[in-house]
C-alpha positions as CSV (number, residue, x, y, z in Angstrom):
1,X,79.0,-243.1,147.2
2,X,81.5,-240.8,149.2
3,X,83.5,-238.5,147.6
4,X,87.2,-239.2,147.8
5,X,89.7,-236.9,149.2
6,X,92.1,-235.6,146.7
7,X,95.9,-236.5,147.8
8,X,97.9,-233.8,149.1
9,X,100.2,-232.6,146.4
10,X,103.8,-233.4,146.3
11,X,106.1,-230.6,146.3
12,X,109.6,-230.4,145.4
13,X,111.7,-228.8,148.7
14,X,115.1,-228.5,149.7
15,X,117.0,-231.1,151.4
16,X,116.2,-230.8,155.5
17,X,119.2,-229.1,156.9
18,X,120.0,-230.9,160.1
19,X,119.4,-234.7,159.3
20,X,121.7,-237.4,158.9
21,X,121.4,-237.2,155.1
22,X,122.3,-233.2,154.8
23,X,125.6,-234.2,156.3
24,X,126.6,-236.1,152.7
25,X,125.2,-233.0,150.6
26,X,129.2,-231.7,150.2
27,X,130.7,-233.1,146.6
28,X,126.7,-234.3,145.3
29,X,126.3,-235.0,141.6
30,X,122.8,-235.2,141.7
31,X,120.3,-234.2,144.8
32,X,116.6,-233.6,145.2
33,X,113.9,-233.7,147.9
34,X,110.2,-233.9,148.0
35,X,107.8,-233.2,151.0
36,X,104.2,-234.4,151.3
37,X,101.5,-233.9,154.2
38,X,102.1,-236.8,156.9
39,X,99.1,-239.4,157.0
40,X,100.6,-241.1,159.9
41,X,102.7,-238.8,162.3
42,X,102.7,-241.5,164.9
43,X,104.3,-243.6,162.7
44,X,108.0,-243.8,162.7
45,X,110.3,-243.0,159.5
46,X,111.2,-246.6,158.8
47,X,107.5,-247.9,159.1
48,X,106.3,-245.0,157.4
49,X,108.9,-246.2,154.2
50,X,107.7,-249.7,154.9
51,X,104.1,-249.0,154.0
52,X,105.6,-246.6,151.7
53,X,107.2,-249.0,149.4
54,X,104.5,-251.8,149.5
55,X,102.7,-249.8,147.5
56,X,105.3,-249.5,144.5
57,X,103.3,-248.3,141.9
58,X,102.9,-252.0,139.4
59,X,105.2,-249.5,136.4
60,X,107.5,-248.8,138.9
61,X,108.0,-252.3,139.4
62,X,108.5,-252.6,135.5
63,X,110.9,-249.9,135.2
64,X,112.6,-252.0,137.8
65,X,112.7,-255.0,136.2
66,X,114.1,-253.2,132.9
67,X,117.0,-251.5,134.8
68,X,118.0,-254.5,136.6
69,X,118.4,-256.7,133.3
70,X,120.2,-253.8,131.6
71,X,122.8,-252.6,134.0
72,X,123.7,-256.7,134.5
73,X,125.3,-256.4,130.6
74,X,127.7,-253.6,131.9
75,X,128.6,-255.5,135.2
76,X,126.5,-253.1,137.7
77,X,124.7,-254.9,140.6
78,X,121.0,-256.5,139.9
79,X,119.0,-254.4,143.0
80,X,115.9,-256.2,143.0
81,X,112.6,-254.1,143.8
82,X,112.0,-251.5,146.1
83,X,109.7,-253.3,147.8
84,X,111.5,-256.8,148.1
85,X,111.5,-258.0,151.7
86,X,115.2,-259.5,153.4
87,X,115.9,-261.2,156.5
88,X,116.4,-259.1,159.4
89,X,119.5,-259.4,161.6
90,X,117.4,-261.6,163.7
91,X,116.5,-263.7,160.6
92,X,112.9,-262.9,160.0
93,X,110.9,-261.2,157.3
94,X,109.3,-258.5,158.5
95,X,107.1,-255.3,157.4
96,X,107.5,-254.5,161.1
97,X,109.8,-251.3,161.7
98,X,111.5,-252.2,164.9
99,X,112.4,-255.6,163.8
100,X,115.1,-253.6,161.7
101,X,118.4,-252.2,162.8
102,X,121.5,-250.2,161.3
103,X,122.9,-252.8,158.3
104,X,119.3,-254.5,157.7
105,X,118.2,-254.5,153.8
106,X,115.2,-253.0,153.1
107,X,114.4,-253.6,149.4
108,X,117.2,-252.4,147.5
109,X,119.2,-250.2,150.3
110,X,120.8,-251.0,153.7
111,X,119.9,-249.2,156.5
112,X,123.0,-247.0,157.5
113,X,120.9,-244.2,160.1
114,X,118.0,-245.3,161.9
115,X,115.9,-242.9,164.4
116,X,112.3,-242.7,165.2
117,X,112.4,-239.4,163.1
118,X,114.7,-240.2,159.8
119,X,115.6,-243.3,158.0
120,X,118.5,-243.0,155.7
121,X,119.5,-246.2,153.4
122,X,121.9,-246.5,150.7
123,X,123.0,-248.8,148.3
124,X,127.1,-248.5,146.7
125,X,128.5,-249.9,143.6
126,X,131.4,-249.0,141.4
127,X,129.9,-246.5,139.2
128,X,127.9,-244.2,142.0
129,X,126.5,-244.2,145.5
130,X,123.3,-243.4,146.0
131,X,121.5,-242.6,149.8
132,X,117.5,-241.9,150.1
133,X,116.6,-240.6,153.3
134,X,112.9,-240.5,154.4
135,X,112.3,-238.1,157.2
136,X,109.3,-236.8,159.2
137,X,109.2,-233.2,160.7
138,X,106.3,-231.0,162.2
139,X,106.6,-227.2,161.1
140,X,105.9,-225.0,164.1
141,X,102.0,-224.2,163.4
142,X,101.8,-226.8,160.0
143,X,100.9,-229.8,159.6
144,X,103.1,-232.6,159.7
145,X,105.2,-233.5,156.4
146,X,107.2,-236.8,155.3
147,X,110.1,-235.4,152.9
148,X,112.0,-238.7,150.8
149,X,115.9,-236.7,149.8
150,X,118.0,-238.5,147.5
151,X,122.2,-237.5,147.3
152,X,124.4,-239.3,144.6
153,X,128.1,-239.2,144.3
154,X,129.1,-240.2,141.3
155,X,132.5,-242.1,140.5
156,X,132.8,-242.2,136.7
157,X,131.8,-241.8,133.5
158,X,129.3,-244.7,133.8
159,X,127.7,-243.2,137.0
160,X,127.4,-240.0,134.6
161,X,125.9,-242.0,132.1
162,X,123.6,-243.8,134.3
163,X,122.1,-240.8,136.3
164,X,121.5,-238.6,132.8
165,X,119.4,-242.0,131.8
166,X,117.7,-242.7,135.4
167,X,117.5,-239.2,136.1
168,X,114.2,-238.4,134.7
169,X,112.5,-241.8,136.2
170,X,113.9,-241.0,139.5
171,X,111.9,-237.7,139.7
172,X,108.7,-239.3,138.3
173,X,109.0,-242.4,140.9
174,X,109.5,-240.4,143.6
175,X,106.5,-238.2,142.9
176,X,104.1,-240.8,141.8
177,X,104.9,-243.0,145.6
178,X,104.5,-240.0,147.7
179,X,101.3,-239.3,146.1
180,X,100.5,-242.3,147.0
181,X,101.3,-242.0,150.8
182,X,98.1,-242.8,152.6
């Protein structure tokens, strides 16, 4: 039986100065990035988030599931799963990357950036507005790296309230799907 390869660790890293999502950094709550080794450099930042969240780790999907019942008894919006597939603008389902365009759902987020090298989605509601950004880079004389950045601006005491709660998950979920990246 072959040995397996140990996954490449996941490091925490400073959101990438120069994308899309950098640009809402000013008046942040709450922001974090983490980088992991690219499996797949050839494949795009959307496609590489596609295959990214259809392997939502089966707690994840739980955690989910919790937050969405909860947060209905205060009037915040029911998300769904990260890995819930929507009709395209065309109309299809699709796990296919370049069936998707700028305002296309993916899971829980709409696509607001879309480029071959960074995909950054977002989802709004009254109490905070979240963005995740997945983008792919190649360090001069390093190997590849996928880095997932989260930036929240909070609106009130709720959004407060919520991120001191989700906080803590956010980290572990983000972590525990990179380290899966394969």
């Amino acid at each position: 039986m072959p040995a397996t390869q140990p996954r490449p660790p996941v490091q925490t890293t400073q959101v990438p100065p120069g994308t899309a999502i950098h640009a809402s950094l000013p008046a942040a709550q709450f922001y974090d990035a983490y980088q992991v080794a690219d499996p797949a450099p050839a494949r795009s930042a959307l496609q590489t988030w596609l295959d990214l969240v259809a392997q939502t780790p089966r707690w994840t999907q739980h955690l989910m599931a919790a937050r969405n019942r909860l947060v209905r008894m205060v009037g915040l919006k029911d998300l769904g799963q990260l890995h819930d597939r929507h009709p395209t603008a065309t109309g299809q389902l699709s796990r296919n990357a370049s069936d998707y365009q700028v305002g296309d759902r993916v899971g829980i987020f709409l696509i607001r950036h879309l480029s071959d090298t960074e995909v950054v989605m977002g989802q709004d509601d009254k109490h905070l507005d979240v963005q995740v950004s997945l983008h792919k880079y190649a360090p001069a004389g390093q190997a590849p790296m996928v880095v997932v950045s989260s930036v929240v601006h909070i609106h009130n005491a709720l959004g407060h309230a919520y991120m001191a709660v989700v906080k803590p998950f956010h980290r572990r979920i983000v972590r525990a799907m990179l380290g899966r990246l394969q």
